[in-house]
N, C-alpha and C positions, 0 to 999 in steps of 0.2 A: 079661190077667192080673187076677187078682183081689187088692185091698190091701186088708188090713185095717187100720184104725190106730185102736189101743188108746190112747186118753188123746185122743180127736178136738176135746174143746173146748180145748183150749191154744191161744195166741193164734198159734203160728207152725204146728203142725200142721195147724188147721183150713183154711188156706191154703193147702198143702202137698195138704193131701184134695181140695178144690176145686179146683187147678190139675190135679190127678192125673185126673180125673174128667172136665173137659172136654176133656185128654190122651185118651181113649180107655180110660183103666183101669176094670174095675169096680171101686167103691169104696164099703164098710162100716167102720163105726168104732164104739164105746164106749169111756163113759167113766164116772168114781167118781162122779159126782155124779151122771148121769142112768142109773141103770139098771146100773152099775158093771160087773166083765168076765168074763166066762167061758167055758169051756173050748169049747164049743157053739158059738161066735162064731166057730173054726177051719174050720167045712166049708168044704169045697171055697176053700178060703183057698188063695194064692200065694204069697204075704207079709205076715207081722204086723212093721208099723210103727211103732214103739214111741217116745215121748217118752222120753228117758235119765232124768225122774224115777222111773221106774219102777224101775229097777236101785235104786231107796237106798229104795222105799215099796214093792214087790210082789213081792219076786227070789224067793219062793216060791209065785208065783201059778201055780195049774194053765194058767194062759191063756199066761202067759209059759213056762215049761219045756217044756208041749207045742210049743211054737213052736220054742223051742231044740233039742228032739229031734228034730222032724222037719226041719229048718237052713233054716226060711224066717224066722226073727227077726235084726228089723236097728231102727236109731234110723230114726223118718223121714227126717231128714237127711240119712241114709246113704242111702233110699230117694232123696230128691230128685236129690242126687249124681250118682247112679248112672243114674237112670231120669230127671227131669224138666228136668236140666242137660242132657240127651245131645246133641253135634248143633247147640249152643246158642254165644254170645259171653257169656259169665259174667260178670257186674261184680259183688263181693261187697261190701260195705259191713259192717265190723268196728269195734270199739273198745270201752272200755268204756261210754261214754254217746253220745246222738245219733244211736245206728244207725238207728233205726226214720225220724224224720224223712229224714234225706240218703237214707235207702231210696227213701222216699214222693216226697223232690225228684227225685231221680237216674230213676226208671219216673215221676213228669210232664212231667221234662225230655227224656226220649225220645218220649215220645207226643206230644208238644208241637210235636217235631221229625219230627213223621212216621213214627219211625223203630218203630211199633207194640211196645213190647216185653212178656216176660212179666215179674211182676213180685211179689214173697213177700213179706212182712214182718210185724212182729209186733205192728200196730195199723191199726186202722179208718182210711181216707182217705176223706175226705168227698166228693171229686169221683168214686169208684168205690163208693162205699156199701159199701167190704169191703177186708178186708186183702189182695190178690190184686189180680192181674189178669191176662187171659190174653191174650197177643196174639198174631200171625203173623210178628213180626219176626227179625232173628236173634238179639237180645239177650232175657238174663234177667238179671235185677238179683234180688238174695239180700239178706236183712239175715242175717250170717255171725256166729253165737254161741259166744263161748270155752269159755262151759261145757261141760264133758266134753269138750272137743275136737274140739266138734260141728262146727268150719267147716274141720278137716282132711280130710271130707266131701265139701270141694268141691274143683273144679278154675277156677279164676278166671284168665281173662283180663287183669280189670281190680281192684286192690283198693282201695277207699276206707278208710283207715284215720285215725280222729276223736279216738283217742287210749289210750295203754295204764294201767290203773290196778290196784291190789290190789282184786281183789272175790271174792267163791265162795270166801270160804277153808276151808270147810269139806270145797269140792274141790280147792283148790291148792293152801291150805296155804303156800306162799311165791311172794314177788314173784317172786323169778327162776325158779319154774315158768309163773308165768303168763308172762312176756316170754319164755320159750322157747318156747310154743304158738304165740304170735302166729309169732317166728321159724317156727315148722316152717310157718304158714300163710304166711307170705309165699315159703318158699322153694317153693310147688306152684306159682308162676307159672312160664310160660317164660320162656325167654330174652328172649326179646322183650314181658315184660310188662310192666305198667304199674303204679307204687305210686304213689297219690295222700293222699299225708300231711299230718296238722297239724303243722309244723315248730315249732311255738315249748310243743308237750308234753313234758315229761322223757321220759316212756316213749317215747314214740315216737323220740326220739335219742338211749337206748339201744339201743334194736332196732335204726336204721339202722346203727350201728356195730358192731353183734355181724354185719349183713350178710355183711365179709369180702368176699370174690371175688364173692358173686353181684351188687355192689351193682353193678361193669362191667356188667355181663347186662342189666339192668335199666333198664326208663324211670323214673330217680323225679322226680316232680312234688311240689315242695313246698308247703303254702297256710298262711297264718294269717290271723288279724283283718286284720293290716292290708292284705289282696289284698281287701277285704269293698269297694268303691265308697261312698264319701265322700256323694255324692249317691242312693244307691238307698234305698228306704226300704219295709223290711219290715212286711207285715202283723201279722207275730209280734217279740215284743221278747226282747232280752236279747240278749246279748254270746254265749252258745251256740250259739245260732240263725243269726248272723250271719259265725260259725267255719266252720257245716255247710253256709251257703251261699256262704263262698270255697272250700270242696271241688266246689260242684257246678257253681262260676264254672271252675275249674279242667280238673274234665272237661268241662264243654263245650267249651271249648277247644282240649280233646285231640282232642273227636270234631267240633271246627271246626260245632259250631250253636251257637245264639243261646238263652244262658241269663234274658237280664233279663225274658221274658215270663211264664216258669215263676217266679221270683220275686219278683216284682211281685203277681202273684196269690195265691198260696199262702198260707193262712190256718192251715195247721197239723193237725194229724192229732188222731185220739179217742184222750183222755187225756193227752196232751200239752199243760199247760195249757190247757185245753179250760173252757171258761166253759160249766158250767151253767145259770146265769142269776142272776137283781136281784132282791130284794127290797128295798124301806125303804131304798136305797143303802147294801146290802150285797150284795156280788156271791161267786158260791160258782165256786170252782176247781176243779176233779177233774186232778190230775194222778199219773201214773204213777211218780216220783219213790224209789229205796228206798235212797241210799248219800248221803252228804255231801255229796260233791260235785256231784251232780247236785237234793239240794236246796238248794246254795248258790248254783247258776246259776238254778232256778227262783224263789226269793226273790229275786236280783237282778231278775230279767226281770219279776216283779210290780212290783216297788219303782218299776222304770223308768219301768214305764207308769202307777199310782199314787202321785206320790211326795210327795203330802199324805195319805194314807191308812193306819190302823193295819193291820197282817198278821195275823191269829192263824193259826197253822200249825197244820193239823191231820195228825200220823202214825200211820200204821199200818206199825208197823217192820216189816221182811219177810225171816225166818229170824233164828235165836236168834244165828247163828254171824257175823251179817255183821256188826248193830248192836255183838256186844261185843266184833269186832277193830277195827272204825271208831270207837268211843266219844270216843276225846281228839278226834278231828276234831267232831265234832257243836256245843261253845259256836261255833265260828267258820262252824260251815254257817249260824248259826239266827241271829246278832247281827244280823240285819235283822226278824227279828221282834219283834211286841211282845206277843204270848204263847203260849206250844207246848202243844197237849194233844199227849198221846199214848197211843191206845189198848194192847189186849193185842195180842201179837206173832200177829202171821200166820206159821205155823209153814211154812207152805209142804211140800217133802221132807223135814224133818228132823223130831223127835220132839223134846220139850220135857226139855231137861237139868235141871231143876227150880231152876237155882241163876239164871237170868238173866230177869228182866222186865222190861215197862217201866217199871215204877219207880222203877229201876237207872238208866234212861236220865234219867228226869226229875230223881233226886238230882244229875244232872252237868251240870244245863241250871238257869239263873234263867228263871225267871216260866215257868213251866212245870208241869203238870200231870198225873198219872198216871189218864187213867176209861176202866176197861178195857173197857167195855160200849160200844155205839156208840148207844144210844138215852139212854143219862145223857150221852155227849156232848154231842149235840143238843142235849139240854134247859139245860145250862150254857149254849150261846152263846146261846140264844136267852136266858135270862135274864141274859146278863153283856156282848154285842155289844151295840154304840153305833156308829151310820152317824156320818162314811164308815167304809165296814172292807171290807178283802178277807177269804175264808177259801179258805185255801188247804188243800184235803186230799191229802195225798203219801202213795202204797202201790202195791205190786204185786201183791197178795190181793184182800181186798175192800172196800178204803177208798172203789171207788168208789158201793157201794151206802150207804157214810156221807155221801160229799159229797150226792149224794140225797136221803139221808133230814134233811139238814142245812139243805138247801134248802127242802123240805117244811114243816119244823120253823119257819121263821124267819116 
């Protein structure tokens, strides 16, 4: 069979193509940036494999409709599901933050253990040089995403779930749509499956009790911080970190192998605070970062490991619609900073409502900063950073070619 996947550099896609491909599929892809899509990319196509951004940025694309007319159009995911799950023991790993790492732990804690598995996620692991990996085992480990309801896609064995939060409200629109998807995904496991929960998050102990009858069915495994070992001691800091590794203390467990070798080692995945490097004892951060609470865990997890050092937080807010229903959370994500730029918004699938910038964000933040351009960023730190200093740049667009050019800069 032939797959085409339209939007191939997406960080979960491209993974998804590369697993597909050393699966035995032929496999061609384009995307907006490099060469963008067209209708001529269908020959002798099987199926067009689509990122679900496209439904809200291309739904009148001849690439897309011809695909629909002739009924080979589906989301990758849907592909994956379908075609690269087949056959397979599924572990999906969901939530709203920390997917990708417990992804990366959970496929090195199986390789670790011999047990070869295949393995998808949506960031770079440095001991595989790629977000992928393809094994001969009988497991596949998923990192499973709420948006669009991409991870009702799957059929899961096993699900690691890190925790439920308002996010994509531009797609859910309300908490209790989002904690009903999660429900719909946890109810595809069998009878005999296995939920491996953070017990001490709100969301997630509404979902267990919206369960009902399936919750008998089911293996649930509960973890929090404090299943984390007293004595083990992580390469990577912060109290998050240490959540996603009583999850993967937890599955091991289940699957009766020996977790402390896989984290003991584990240094962390690209973009996930991921240290770019030193200058002048100023060290630069690139991390992946785009809702509150997941830069309130990141600023903890700096602070912990520097805790004589100023932070200047640098963001690249990511969609118009996330930063201005999260807003009143942002003074208490950032009160471990000691000063916040913030560029112009990374519009991501949505189109610019003309009434919300980051401006907007900075009027609601002390000691903070609105420079929308990323090279007047740079030039500020460089003229206003004094060592020791962290710079922390948080985004899911393109903040990391600013941590870069910030690097460069200094």
């Amino acid at each position: 069979m032939h797959i085409h996947f339209m939007g191939i550099g997406g960080s979960g896609m491209s993974a998804a193509a590369a697993i597909a491909k050393a699966s035995g599929f032929v496999v061609s892809g384009c995307d907006l940036k490099t060469g963008g899509h067209d209708v001529s990319h269908l020959e002798d196509v099987d199926i067009l494999a689509v990122t679900p951004a496209v439904f809200f940025q291309s739904t009148h694309h001849p690439e897309l409709t011809t695909a629909k007319d002739r009924g080979i159009l589906m989301t990758w995911q849907e592909f994956m599901g379908k075609y690269l799950h087949k056959g397979k023991q599924v572990i999906c790993i969901a939530g709203a933050h920390g997917k990708s790492t417990t992804t990366a732990l959970a496929g090195l804690l199986l390789q670790a253990s011999g047990l070869d598995p295949t393995v998808e996620l949506g960031a770079k692991v440095p001991a595989w040089n790629a977000n992928f990996r393809v094994g001969q085992g009988k497991y596949f480990v998923s990192e499973a995403d709420e948006y669009y309801h991409n991870f009702l896609n799957f059929h899961p064995q096993i699900i690691i779930l890190t925790m439920i939060e308002m996010d994509h409200p531009e797609y859910f629109k309300t908490f209790a749509k989002i904690l009903n998807a999660y429900k719909q995904f946890v109810e595809l496991l069998p009878p005999n499956g296995t939920l491996i929960y953070n017990s001490s998050d709100p969301g997630n102990q509404q979902l267990i009790a919206a369960l009902n009858a399936q919750r008998t069915m089911l293996k649930l495994i509960p973890y929090s911080l404090s299943d984390f070992p007293k004595d083990l001691k992580l390469q990577i800091p912060g109290a998050h970190n240490r959540e996603n590794a009583a999850a993967i203390i937890k599955l091991a467990q289940y699957l009766k192998i020996d977790p402390l070798p896989t984290l003991a080692t584990f240094s962390g995945i690209g973009r996930r605070l991921e240290l770019l490097g030193e200058k002048r004892g100023i060290y630069v951060y690139d991390d992946y970062a785009n809702h509150p609470t997941s830069y309130a865990a990141t600023l903890q997890a700096v602070k912990e490991k520097y805790p004589k050092s100023r932070i200047w937080a640098v963001i690249e807010p990511h969609t118009f619609s996330r930063p201005k229903a999260t807003l009143p959370d942002y003074p208490q994500a950032f009160s471990l900073a000691h000063q916040v730029i913030i560029s112009k918004i990374f519009a991501s699938r949505e189109t610019d409502p003309g009434n919300f910038t980051g401006q907007d964000i900075a009027n609601y933040l002390k000691n903070s900063l609105y420079i929308p351009e990323f090279p007047a960023i740079a030039q500020y730190l460089v003229s206003n950073i004094q060592s020791p200093a962290i710079v922390l740049v948080m985004g899911s667009g393109d903040s990391s070619k600013l941590a870069h050019l910030i690097l460069e800069s200094l």
